[in-house]
FIBA-583468 format. One line per 3 residues: number of its first residue (from 1); their letters; for each residue x, y, z of C-alpha. Coordinates in Angstrom, 3 decimals, decimal comma, always signed. Last residue first. Example, Ala and Ser with C-alpha at 12.3 -4.5 7.8 and 13.67 -1.06 7.14 Angstrom:
<nodes>
2) SA) +13,670 -1,060 +7,140  +12,300 -4,500 +7,800
</nodes>
This chain:
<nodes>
339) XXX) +15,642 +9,398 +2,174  +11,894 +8,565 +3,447  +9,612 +10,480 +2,437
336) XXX) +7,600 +13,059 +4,986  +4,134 +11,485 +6,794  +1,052 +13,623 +7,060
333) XXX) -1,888 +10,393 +6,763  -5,498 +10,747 +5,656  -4,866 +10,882 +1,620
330) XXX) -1,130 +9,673 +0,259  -1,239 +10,729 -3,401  +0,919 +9,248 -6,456
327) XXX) +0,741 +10,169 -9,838  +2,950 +13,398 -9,738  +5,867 +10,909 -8,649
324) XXX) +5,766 +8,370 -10,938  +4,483 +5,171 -10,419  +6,536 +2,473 -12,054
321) XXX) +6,248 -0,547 -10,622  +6,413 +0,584 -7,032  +5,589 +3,829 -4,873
318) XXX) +7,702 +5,369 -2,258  +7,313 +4,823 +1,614  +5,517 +7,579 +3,630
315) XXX) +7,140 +7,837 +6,857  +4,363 +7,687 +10,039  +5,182 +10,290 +12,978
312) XXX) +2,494 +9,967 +15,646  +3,853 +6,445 +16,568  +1,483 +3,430 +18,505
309) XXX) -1,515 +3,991 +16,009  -3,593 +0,915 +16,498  -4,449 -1,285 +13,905
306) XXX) -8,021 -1,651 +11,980  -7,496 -4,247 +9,372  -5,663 -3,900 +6,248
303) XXX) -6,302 -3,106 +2,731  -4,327 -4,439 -0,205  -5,694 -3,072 -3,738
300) XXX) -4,663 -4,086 -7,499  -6,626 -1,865 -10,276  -7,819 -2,446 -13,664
297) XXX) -9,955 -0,108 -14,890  -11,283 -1,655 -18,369  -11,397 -4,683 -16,968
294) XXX) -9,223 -6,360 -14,058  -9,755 -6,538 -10,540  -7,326 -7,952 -7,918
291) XXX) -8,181 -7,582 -4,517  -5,917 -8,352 -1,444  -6,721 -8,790 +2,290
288) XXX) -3,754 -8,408 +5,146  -4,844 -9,818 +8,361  -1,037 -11,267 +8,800
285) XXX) -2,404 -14,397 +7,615  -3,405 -13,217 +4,451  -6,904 -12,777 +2,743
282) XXX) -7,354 -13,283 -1,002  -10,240 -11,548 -3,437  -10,342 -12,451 -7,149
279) XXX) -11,853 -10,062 -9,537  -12,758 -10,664 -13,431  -15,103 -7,845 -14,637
276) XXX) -18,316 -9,093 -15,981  -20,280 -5,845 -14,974  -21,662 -8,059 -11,944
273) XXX) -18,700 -8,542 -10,545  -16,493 -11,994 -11,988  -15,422 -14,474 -9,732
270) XXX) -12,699 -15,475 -7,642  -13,990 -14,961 -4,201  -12,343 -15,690 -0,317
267) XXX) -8,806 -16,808 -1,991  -7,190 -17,957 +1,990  -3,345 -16,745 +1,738
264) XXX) -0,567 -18,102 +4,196  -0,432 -21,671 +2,413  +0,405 -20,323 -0,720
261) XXX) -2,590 -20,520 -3,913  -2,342 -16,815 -3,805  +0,778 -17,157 -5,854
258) XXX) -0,670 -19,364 -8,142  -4,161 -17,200 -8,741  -1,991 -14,372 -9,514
255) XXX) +0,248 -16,150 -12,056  -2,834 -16,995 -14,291  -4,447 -14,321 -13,720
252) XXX) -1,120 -12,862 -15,231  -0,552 -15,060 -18,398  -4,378 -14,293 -18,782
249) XXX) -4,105 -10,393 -19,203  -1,064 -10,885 -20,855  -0,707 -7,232 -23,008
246) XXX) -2,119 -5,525 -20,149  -3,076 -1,831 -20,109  -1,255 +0,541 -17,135
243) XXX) -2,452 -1,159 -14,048  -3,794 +1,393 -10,730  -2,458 +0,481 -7,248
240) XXX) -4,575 +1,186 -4,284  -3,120 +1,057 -0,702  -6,232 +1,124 +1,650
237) XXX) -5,019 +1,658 +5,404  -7,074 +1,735 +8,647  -6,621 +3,862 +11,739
234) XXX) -7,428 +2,823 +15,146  -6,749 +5,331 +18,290  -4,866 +4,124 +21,230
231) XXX) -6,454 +4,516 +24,484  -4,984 +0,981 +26,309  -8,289 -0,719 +25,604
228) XXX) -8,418 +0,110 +22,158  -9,905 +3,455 +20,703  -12,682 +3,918 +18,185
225) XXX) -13,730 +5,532 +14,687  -11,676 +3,508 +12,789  -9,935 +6,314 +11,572
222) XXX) -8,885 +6,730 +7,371  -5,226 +5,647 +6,190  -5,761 +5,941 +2,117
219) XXX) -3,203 +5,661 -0,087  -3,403 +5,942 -3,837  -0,509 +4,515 -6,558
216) XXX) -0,936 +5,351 -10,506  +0,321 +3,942 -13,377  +1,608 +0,269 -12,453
213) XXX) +3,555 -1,626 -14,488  +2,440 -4,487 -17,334  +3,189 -7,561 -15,065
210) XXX) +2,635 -10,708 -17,265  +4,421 -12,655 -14,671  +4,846 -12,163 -11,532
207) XXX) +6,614 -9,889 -9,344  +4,855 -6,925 -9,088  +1,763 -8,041 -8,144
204) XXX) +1,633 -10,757 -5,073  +4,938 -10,301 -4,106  +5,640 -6,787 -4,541
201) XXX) +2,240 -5,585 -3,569  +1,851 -8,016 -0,561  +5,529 -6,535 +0,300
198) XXX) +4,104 -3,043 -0,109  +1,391 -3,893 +2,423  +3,537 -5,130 +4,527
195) XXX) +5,639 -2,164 +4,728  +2,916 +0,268 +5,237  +1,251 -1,538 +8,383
192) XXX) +4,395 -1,673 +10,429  +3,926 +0,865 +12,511  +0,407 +0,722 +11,823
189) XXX) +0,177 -2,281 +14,854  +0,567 -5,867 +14,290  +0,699 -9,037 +16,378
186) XXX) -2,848 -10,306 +15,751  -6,267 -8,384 +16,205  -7,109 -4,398 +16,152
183) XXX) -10,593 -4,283 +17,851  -13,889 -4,849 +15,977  -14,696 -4,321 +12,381
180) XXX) -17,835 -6,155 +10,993  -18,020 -4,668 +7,341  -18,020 -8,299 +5,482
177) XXX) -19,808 -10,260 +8,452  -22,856 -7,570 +8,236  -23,256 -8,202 +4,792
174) XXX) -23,597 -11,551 +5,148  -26,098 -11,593 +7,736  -28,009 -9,044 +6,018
171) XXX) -28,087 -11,153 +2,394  -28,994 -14,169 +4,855  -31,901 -12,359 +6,608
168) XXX) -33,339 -10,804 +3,383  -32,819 -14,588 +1,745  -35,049 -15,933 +4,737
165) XXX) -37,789 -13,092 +4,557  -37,911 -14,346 +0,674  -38,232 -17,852 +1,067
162) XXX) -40,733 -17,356 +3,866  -42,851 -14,842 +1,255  -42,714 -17,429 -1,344
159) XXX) -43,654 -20,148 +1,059  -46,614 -18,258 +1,612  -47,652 -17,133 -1,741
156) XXX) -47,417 -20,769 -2,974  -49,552 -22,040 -0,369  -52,288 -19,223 +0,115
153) XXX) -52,603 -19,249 -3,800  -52,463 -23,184 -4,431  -55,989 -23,371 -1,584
150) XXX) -58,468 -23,104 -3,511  -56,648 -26,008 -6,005  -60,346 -26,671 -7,380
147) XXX) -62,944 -24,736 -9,358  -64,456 -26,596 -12,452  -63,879 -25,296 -15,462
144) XXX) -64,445 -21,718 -17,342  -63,513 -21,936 -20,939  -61,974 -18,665 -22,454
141) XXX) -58,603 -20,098 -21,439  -59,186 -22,932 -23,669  -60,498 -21,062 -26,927
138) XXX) -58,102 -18,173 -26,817  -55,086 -21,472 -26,572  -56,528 -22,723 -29,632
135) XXX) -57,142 -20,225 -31,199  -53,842 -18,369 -30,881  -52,964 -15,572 -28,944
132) XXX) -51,265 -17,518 -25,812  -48,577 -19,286 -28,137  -47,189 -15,799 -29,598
129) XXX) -47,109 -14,721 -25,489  -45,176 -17,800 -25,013  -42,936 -17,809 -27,712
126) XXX) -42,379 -13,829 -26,538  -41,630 -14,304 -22,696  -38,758 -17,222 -23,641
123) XXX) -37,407 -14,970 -25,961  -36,957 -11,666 -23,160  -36,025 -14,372 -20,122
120) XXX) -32,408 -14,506 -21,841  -31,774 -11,835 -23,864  -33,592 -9,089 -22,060
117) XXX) -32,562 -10,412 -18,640  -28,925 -10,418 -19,303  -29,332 -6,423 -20,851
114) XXX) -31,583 -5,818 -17,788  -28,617 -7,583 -15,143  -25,918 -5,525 -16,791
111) XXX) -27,955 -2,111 -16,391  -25,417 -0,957 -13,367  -26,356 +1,790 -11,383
108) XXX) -24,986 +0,914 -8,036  -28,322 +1,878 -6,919  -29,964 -1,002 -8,988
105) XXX) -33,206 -0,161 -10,364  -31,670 +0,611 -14,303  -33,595 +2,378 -15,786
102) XXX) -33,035 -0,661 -17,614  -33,805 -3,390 -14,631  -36,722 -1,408 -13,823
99) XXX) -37,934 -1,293 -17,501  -37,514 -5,261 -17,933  -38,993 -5,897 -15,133
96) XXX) -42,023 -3,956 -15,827  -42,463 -6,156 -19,092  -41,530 -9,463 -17,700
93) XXX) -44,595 -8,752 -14,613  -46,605 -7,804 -16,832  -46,827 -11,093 -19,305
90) XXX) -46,653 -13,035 -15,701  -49,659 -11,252 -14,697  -51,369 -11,998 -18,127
87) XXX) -51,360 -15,475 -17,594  -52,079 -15,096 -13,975  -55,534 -13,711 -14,585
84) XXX) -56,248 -15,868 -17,321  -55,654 -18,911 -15,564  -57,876 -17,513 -12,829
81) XXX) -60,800 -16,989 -15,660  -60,747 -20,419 -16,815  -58,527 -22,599 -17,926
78) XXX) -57,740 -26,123 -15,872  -54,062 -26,944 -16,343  -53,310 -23,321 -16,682
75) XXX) -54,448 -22,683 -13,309  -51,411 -24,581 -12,269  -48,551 -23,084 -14,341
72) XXX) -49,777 -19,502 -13,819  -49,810 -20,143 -10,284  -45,669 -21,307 -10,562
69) XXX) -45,508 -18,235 -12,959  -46,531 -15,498 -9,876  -45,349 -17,272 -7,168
66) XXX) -41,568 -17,650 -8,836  -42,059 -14,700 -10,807  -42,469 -12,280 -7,641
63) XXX) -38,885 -12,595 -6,763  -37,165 -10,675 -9,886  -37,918 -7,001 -8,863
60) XXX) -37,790 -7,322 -4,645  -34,394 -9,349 -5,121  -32,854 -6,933 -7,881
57) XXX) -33,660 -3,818 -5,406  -32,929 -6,247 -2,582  -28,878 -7,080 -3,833
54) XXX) -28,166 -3,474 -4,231  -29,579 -2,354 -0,661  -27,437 -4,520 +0,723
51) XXX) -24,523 -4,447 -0,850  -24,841 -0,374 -0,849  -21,089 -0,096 -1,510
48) XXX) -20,527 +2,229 +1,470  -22,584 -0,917 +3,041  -20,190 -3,789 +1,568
45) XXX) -17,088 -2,372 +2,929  -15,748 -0,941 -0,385  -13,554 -4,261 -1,594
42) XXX) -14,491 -7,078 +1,213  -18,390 -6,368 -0,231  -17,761 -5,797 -4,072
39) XXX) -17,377 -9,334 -5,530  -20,017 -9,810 -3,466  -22,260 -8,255 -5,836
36) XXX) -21,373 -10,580 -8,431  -22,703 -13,138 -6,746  -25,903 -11,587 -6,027
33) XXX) -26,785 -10,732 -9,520  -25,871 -14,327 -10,882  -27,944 -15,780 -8,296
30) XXX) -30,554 -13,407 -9,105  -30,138 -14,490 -12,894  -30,383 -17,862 -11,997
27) XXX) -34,115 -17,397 -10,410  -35,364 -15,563 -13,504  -34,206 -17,779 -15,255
24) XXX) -35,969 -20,501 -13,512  -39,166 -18,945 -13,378  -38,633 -18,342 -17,573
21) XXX) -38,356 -21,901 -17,482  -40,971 -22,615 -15,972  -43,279 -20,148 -17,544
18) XXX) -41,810 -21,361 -20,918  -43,318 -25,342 -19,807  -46,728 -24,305 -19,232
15) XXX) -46,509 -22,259 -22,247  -46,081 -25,271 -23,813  -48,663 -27,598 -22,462
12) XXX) -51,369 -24,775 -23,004  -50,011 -25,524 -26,947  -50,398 -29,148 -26,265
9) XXX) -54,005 -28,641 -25,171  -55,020 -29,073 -21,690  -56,707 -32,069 -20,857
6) XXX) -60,423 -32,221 -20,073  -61,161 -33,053 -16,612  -62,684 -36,853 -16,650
3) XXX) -66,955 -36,163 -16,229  -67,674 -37,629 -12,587  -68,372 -41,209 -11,640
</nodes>
């Protein structure tokens, strides 16, 4: 019978158990990342948003812990040289994370994620590094055992790199379903775009509860950038409604999330975005979809869907809750007031 393989000591043990952790973390704060994100796709289109682009910068920085600490954890269990190697790959791997997700890496520029990242994963990083430099632990990974597991790196990088090529097809599929346009659908054309949107507005803002007034009103009609079957152009609309401050912030989420609980609205996210600003996101049967955001630049948006332009003369209809008129702007669309 062979020698019995030494046992790792309980301070090995330990940072064992922190590289876990930290792996799961790690993990959790990508799911955090990527959630918030969407809270962006239905609002900018997802690709003028750089959804994509934004959710792989934190993907491609935060993935290689999984392999990376999971192959720490194993060699660990034996010493040696490898155990060493990974040990101090992980210890790397935190530190140039923590700089990317500072500088910050994200495109949308948001350092959210490095500040999360710095409390959370930062402690869990130190106790093990302080565990690592001791005597004991010097003493155990200085100790060259046995070699066995030859095949842990093929495995674990592998199904890390199929995990990963199967997130970078689901981010794209997703993306791709929140800026699909196609042609105009339902009953409605832009004659009578306008007026349902300021009904969503009046019903779904202006109406309820813990309503501080509006400040400022945008519109936006922009081109589709294609024709329907009979030749009519497509134009889309994005009515944007700015909050003056709240005073009953949670009096009006509050009313908000009841009056998109109606059976003609379909709440597609309530979350937060990944600077911790609440949003909620509603669709309506009439193709209409609604975003509320709060924060520090609160704002209330309806945007519909591409519809066709059946009248070349399109009157502008006056702003709500308060708007006066040197703070609203209609962008894309010559129209004259009604009287």
């Amino acid at each position: 019978m062979g020698t019995p393989r030494p046992r790792a000591p309980k301070r090995i043990q330990a940072i064992r158990l922190l590289l876990l952790v930290q792996a799961v973390l790690v993990a959790a704060l990508w799911l955090w990342v990527w959630r918030g994100l969407q809270g962006y796709a239905w609002t900018g289109g997802g690709v003028e948003t750089n959804l994509f682009e934004r959710g792989m910068s934190y993907l491609v920085v935060l993935a290689p812990t999984i392999p990376v600490n999971v192959l720490a954890v194993i060699w660990l269990g034996r010493g040696g040289r490898r155990a060493q190697l990974y040990l101090a790959g992980a210890g790397v791997l935190v530190a140039v994370q923590q700089i990317l997700l500072l500088m910050p890496v994200d495109p949308g520029r948001s350092t959210a994620a490095g500040l999360i990242f710095a409390m959370a994963v930062g402690p869990v990083a130190f106790a093990g590094l302080a565990l690592a430099v001791t005597g004991e632990s010097k003493r155990w990974l200085g100790r060259e055992h046995p070699a066995s597991w030859a095949t842990a790196e093929s495995l674990v990088w592998a199904v890390a790199a199929i995990f990963t090529i199967g997130v970078t097809f689901s981010m794209g599929e997703w993306v791709e379903a929140s800026t699909e346009t196609g042609p105009p659908v339902g009953e409605h054309d832009e004659s009578d775009a306008w007026p349902r949107m300021e009904e969503a507005v009046t019903g779904s803002a202006v109406s309820l509860d813990g309503f501080p007034g509006f400040e400022r009103r945008t519109v936006e009609v922009t081109p589709c950038g294609y024709r329907t079957e009979a030749g009519l152009r497509t134009y889309r609309y994005w009515i944007t409604y700015e909050f003056a401050d709240f005073t009953e912030a949670d009096a009006y989420l509050a009313a908000v999330r009841e009056s998109w609980g109606a059976p003609y609205y379909e709440v597609l996210y309530d979350g937060t975005t990944i600077e911790g600003d609440v949003t909620i996101t509603a669709h309506r049967d009439d193709e209409l979809m609604l975003f509320l955001t709060m924060g520090e630049a609160a704002s209330f948006e309806v945007q519909s869907g591409c519809l066709e332009r059946v009248d070349a003369h399109v009157d502008c209809l006056e702003a709500q809750g308060g708007v006066m008129p040197e703070r609203d702007s209609v962008e894309g669309l010559v129209c004259a007031r009604e009287d």
